[in-house]
N, C-alpha and C positions, 0 to 999 in steps of 0.2 A: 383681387378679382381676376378670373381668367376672360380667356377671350368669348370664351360660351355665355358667360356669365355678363359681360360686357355688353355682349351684341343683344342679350333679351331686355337688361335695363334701358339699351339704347331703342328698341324698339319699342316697349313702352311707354318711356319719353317721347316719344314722336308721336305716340298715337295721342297722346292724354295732355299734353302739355302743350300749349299756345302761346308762346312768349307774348306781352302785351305792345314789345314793337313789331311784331308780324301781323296782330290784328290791325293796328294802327297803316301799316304800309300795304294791306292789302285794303281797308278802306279809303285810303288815300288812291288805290288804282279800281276803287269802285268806277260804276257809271256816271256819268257827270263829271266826271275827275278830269277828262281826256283833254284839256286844255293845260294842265298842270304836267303829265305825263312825257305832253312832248314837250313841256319849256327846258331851254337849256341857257342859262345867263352866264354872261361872260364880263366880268367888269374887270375894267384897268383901273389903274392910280398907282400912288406911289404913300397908301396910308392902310395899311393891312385892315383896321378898324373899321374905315369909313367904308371900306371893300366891301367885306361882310353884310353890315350894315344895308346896302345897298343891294345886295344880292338876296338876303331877304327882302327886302322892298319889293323887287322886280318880280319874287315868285308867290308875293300875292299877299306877303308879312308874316309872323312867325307865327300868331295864331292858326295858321292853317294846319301849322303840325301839332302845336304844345298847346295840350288841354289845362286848364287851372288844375292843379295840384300833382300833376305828373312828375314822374321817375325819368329824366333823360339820361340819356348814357351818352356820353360821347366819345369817340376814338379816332384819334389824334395819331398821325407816325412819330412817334418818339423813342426811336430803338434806340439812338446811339449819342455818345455823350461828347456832341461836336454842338457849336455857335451856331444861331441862324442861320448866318453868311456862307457857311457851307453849304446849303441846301437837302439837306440830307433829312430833315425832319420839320414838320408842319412848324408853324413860324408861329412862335408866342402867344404874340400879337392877337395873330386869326386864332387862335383854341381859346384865350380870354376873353375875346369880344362874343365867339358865338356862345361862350358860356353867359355872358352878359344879358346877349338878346335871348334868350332862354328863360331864366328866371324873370325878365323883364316880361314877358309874355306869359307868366303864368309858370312856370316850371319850379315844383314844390324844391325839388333836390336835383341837384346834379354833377354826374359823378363822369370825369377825365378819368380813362382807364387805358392802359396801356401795359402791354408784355415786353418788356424791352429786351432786345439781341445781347448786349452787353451793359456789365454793370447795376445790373437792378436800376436801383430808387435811385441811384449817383448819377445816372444815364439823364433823368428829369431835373435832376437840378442841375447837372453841366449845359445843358442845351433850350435851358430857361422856361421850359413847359412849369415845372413845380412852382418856380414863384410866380409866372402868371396868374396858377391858381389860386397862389396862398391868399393873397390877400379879398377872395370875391367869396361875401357871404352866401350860402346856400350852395358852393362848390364843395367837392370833395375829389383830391387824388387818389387814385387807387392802384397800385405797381402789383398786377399779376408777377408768380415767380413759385408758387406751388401747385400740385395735382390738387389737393383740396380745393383749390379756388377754380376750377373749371365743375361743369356737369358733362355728362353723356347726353348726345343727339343723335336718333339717328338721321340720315340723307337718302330716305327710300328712292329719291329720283335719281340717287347720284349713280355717276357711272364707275370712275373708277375710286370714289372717297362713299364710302357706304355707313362710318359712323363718325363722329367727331365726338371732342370732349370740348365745350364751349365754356368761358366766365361765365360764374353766375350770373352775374349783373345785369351781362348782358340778355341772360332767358328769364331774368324778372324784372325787367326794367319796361317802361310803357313806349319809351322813344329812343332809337339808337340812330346816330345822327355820325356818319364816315367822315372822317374829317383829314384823310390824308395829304403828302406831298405827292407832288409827280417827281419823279426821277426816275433816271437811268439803271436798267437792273442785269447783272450781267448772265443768269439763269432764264428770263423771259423776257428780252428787252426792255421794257418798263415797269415803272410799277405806279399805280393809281391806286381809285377805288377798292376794285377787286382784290387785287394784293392786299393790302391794307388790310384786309379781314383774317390775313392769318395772324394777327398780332392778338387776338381775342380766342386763340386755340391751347392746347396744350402741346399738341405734338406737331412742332411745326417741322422737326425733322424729316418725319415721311414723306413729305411732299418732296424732297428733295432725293429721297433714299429710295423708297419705296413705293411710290405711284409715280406717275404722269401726271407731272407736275401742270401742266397747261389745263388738263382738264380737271383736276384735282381742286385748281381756283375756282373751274366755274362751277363746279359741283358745290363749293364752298359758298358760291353766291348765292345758289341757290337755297342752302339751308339758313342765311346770315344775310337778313334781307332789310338793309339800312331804310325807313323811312324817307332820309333828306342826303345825301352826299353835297359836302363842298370841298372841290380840290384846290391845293394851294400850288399855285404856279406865280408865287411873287418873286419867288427866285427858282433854278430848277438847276442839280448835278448833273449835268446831261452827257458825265461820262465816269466812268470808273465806280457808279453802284451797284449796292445799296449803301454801302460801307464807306467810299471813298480814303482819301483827298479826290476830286476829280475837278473836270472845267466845270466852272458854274455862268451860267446866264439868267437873267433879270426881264424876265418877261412880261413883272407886276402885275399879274392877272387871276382872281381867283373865279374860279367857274362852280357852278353849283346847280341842282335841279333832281328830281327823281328816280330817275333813269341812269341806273349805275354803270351800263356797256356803253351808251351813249355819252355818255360824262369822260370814259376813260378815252373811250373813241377822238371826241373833241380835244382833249388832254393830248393824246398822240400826235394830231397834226399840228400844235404848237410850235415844236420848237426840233431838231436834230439829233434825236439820242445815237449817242457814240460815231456822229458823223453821219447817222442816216436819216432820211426821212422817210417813216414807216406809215402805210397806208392802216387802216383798220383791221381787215381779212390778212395783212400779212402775222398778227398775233394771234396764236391759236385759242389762248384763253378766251379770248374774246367773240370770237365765231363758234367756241363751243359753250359759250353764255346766249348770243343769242340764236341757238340753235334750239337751247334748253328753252326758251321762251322767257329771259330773264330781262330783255332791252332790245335795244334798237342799235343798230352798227350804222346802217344809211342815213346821214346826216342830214342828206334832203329834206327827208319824210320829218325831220325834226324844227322845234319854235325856238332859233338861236336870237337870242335878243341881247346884245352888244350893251355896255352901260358904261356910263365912266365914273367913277366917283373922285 
């Protein structure tokens, strides 16, 4: 397929095609919603499980997302084939339980999906994502790693990403649920939510190569619009990412809530990536997220509700 021929299927795509977690995360930011919009939950402990757990509790319990017999997707960072304890990738733990509280709620099937940086399918079972899921009935792994497995989208809003090749799964699946790590990233100083969503693309090279990469993410947010983010800060690489070895810190805290700039936002003032502590407006992805109209950066205007489990 050339590029002429690319850009028309992409545009048709766009026009014609509603994934069923975009209908779901724009009814979710219907009217009435606006109390859910601005919660943003922050729970400590020292038990990944009970975290989660809890974090759905605080936003109102999982029914509010997973309708009985639904399709959820969930995406997980599991690019690299390193232990928990490095921090480099979503922690077991939290990708099995929220697969738990999912099906628990009503969720027909659910599928952990992930494009990993190195190693394939080896990458999820070094770094314990794959047996997490093996054993949870109604789960399914799925290791992106061909063109076939992405579709064409286009990004009519985008500025400088105007088509993308997304997973299927992810454009027929009813609920896609972010489930990243925070770390240190040495191309945009961190990585959260937003980030997170290039592991669900096919060419993740351009963003590095051939766009502006900053605003390339939020463009990306914009097209790739998770229902629920929960980010995992139980441990965090807070120097020498995405790839490490680097310093890791133990923050035990998973934060979770609607609002994907707001999430990353909160995610930032945590903890010292590579020695600094970066304000919100100092990340450009981020101010060009919520420029696009995709969340909220001002923490103020947001319902931070602290939890402990």
């Amino acid at each position: 397929m050339d590029r002429r021929e690319f850009l028309g299927v992409a545009a048709a795509l766009g026009a014609l095609v509603r994934p069923g977690w975009l209908r779901a995360a724009e009814a979710a930011a219907a009217p009435g919603q606006d109390d859910l919009r601005r919660r943003l939950v922050m729970v400590r402990g020292s038990d990944p499980g009970r975290q989660v757990r809890k974090a759905f509790e605080a936003l109102g319990g999982a029914g509010r997302f997973v309708r009985p017999g639904a399709w959820a997707v969930v995406k997980p960072n599991a690019s690299f084939a390193n232990a928990a304890a490095w921090g480099n990738n979503t922690h077991p733990a939290v990708v099995a339980e929220v697969c738990k509280v999912l099906r628990e709620a009503g969720a027909r099937r659910v599928t952990v999906l992930d494009y990993p940086l190195h190693r394939g399918a080896e990458a999820l079972e070094e770094n314990g994502v794959a047996e997490a899921c093996r054993a949870l009935q109604g789960v399914e792994l799925r290791v992106l790693g061909a063109r076939h497995h992405f579709r064409p989208l286009a990004v009519p809003a985008g500025v400088a990403l105007k088509q993308v090749e997304v997973a299927r799964e992810v454009l027929d699946a009813d609920l896609l649920v972010n489930l990243p790590v925070a770390k240190a990233h040495d191309a945009v100083v961190a990585s959260a939510g937003l980030k997170n969503l290039m592991g669900l693309i096919w060419d993740r090279a351009v963003f590095h190569t051939g766009l502006e990469i900053q605003q390339a993410i939020a463009d990306l947010a914009g097209a790739i619009r998770p229902q629920l983010t929960l980010v995992d800060m139980t441990r965090v690489m807070v120097t020498n990412g995405p790839k490490g070895p680097g310093e890791v810190e133990t923050p035990e805290l998973l934060l979770a809530g609607t609002d994907p700039v707001a999430l990353d936002a909160l995610a930032l003032g945590q903890v010292r990536f590579n020695g600094r502590k970066f304000r919100p407006r100092q990340v450009r992805y981020l101010v060009a997220a919520q420029a696009a109209g995709l969340g909220e950066l001002e923490l103020d205007r947001m319902d931070i509700r602290e939890e402990d489990a």
